[in-house]
C-alpha positions as CSV (number, residue, x, y, z in Angstrom):
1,X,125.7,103.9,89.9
2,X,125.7,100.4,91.0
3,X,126.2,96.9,89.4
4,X,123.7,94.6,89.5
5,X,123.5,93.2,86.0
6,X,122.4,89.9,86.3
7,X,121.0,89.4,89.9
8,X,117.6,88.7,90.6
9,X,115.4,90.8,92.9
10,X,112.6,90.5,94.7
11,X,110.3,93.6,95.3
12,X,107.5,93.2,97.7
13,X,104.6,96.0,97.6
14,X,106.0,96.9,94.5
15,X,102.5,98.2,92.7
16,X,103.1,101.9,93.3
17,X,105.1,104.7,95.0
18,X,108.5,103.4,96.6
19,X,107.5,100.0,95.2
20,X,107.9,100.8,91.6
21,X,110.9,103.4,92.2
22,X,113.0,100.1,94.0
23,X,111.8,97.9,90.6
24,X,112.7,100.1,88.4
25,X,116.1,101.1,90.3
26,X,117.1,97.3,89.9
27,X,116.2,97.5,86.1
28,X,118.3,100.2,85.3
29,X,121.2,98.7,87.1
30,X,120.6,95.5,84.9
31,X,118.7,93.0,87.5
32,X,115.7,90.6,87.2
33,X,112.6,91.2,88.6
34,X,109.8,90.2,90.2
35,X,107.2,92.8,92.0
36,X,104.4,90.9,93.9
37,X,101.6,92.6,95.8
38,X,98.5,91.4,97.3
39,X,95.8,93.8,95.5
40,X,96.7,96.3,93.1
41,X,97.4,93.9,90.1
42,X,97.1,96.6,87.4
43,X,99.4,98.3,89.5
44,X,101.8,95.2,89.4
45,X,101.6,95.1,85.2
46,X,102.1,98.9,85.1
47,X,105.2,98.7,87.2
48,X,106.9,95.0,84.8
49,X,105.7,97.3,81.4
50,X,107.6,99.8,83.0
51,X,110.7,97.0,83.9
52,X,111.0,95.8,80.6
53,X,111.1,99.3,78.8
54,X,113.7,99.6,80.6
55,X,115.7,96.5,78.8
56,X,115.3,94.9,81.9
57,X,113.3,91.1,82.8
58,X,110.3,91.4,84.8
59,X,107.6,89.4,86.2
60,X,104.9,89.7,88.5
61,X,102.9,87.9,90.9
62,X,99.6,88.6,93.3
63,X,100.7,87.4,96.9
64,X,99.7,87.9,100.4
65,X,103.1,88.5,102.7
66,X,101.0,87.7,105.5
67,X,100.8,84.2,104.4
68,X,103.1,82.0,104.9
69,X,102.2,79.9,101.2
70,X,101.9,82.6,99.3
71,X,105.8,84.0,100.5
72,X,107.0,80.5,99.9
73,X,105.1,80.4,96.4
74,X,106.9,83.9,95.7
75,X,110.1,82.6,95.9
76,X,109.4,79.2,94.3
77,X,108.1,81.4,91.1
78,X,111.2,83.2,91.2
79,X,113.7,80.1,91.4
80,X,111.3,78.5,88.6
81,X,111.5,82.0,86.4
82,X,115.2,83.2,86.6
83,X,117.2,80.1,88.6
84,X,118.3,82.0,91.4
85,X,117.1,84.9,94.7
86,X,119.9,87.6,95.1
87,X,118.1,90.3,96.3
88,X,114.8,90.9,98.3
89,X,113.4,94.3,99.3
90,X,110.3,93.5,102.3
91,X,108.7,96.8,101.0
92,X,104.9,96.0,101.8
93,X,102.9,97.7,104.4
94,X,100.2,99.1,106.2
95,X,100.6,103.4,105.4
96,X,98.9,104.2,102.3
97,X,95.7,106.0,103.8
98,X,96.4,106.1,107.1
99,X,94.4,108.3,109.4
100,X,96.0,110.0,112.4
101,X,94.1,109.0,115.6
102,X,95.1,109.0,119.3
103,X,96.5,105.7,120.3
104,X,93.5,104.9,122.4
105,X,91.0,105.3,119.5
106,X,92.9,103.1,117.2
107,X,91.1,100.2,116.6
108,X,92.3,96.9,117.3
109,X,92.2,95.3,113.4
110,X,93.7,98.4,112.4
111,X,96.3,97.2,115.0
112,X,97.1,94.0,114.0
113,X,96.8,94.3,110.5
114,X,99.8,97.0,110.7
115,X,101.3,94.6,113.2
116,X,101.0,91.5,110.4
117,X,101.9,93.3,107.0
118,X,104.8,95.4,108.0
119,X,106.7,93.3,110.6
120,X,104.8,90.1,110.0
121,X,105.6,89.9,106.3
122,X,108.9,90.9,106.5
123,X,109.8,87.9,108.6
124,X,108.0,85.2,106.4
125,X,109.3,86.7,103.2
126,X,112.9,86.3,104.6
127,X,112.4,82.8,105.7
128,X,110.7,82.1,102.5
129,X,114.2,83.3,100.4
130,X,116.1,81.9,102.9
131,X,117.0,78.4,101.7
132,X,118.1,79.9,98.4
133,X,120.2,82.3,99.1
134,X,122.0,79.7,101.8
135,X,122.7,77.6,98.6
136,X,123.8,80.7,96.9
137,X,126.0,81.1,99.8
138,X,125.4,85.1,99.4
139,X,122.1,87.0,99.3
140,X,121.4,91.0,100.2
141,X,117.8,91.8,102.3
142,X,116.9,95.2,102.4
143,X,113.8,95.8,105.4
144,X,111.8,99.4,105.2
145,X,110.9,101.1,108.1
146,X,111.1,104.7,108.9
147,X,112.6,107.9,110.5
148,X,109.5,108.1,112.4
149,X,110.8,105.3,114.3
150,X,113.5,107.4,115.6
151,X,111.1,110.6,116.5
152,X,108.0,109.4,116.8
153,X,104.8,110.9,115.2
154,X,101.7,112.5,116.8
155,X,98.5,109.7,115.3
156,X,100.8,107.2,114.6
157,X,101.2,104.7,117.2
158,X,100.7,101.3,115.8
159,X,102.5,102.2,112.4
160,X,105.9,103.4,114.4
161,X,105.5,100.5,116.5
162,X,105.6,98.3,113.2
163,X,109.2,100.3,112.1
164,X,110.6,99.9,115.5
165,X,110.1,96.2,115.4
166,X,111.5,95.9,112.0
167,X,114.8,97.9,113.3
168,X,114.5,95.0,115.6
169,X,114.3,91.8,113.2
170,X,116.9,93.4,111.0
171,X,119.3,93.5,113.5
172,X,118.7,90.0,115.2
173,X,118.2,88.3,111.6
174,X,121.6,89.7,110.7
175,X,123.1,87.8,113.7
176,X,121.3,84.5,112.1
177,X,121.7,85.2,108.4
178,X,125.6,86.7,108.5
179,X,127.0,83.2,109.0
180,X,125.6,82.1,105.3
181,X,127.2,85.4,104.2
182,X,123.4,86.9,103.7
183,X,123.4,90.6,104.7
184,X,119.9,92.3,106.2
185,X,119.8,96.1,106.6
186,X,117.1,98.7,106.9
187,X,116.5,101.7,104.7
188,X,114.3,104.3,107.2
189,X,112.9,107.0,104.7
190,X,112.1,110.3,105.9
191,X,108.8,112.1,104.6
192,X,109.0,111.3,101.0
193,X,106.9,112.5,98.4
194,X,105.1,109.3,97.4
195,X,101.4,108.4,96.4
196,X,101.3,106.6,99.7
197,X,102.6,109.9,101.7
198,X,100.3,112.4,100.0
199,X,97.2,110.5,101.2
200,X,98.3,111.5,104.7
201,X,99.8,114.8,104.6
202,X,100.2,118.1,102.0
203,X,103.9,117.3,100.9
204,X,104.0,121.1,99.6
205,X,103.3,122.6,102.9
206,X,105.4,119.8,105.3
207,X,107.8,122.2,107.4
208,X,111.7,120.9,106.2
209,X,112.8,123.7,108.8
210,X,113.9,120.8,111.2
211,X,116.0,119.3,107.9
212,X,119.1,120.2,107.3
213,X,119.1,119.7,103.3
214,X,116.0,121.7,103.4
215,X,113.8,119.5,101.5
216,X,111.2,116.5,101.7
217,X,112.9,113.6,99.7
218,X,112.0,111.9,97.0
219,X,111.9,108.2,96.0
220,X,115.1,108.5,93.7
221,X,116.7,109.5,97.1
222,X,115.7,106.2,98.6
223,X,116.0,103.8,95.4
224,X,120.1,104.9,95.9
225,X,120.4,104.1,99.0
226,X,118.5,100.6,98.6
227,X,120.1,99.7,95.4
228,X,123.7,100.3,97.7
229,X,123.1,98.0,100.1
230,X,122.0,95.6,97.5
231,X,125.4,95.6,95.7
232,X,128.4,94.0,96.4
233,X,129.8,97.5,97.7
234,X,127.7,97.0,100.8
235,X,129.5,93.1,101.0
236,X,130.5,93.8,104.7
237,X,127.5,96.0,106.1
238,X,124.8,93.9,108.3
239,X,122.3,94.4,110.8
240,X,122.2,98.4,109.9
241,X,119.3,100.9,109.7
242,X,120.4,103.4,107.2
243,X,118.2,107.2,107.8
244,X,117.6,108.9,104.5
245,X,115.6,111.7,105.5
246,X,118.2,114.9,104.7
247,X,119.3,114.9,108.1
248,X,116.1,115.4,110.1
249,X,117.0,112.7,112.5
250,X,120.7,111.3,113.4
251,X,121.9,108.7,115.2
């Protein structure tokens, strides 16, 4: 367990799957906060009922992280709601529903809308917490991207394109954030039984031959290793992309 009574966090694509898991994570711990997503808003009131069974305060908020605005409106809402940023988690992308096609049949929206959620939206939702945790003089960033990045996947070119250019940002934004004692890592999940990964591929027949621990993970496994990096256990760790995928991949 981890302590993060009283910190406010920000969850981004935090509707469903890993999304929720990460919201409720924080709750549990004893933190604040505030799931925004561009579309699924019933998703978004499903995951703050959740949040404040758990004891925990919750709010929610429709936003597009491709927008520039609407990030800066998401962290206004949370200054105006709980006083403070502590925590963000750039969890919004482009997966759910993917179809595998060779890299030369993938359309170019298709593309550039991966290109603009996932690495995109990462970016503007940091700049857009930025200025408060800088007055804060500490703040925690947590980016998503993916073992996949690491060994590359058959269908999937512009989505592990994405997660190698988040590995990217999260390594040069750690350079820029570190001197306002903000710390940015990256959480890379391996194939994790979410809603989001069952649309893509049968989660009881994946082959975990090639995984050490011998088993596909599941979001509890990546909630702990988020919530770490969030705490003040994880005060001196920056610019790091974290693999929790049993092994499968090591670096």
């Amino acid at each position: 367990m981890v302590n993060l009574k009283g910190k406010v966090a920000i969850v981004t694509g935090g509707a469903k799957g890993l999304g929720r898991a990460f919201c409720e994570g924080f709750a549990r711990e004893g933190a604040k906060v505030l799931a925004v997503t561009r579309k699924d808003i019933q998703g978004l009131e499903d995951t703050i009922k959740s949040v404040r069974e758990l004891g925990a305060e919750g709010e929610y908020l429709q936003i597009d992280v491709t927008s520039r605005a609407d990030t800066e409106r998401m962290a206004r809402f949370a200054i105006d709601k709980f006083g403070k940023i502590d925590i963000l988690v750039n969890n919004a992308a482009v997966y759910f529903g993917l179809v595998r096609r060779p890299f030369y049949e993938i359309g170019e929206d298709e593309w550039d809308q991966a290109m603009t959620v996932n690495v995109k939206g990462s970016w503007l939702s940091t700049i857009a917490v930025f200025p408060y945790m800088k007055q804060t003089g500490k703040g925690k960033i947590v980016n998503m991207t993916s073992e996949v990045f690491f060994t590359g996947s058959t269908g999937f070119v512009h989505y592990v394109a994405t997660k190698g250019a988040v590995v990217g940002l999260t390594r040069a934004l750690a350079i820029e954030l570190g001197p306002h004692n903000i710390c940015i890592n990256a959480v890379a999940p391996g194939f994790t039984d979410t809603e989001a990964s069952r649309t893509i591929a049968s989660v009881e027949k994946y082959d975990t031959s090639k995984t050490p621990l011998g088993r596909v993970g599941v979001a509890d496994d990546i909630v702990g290793a988020t919530l770490f990096l969030c705490s003040d256990d994880a005060d001196f760790i920056t610019g790091q992309t974290i693999l929790v995928d049993g092994g499968r991949a090591m670096h």
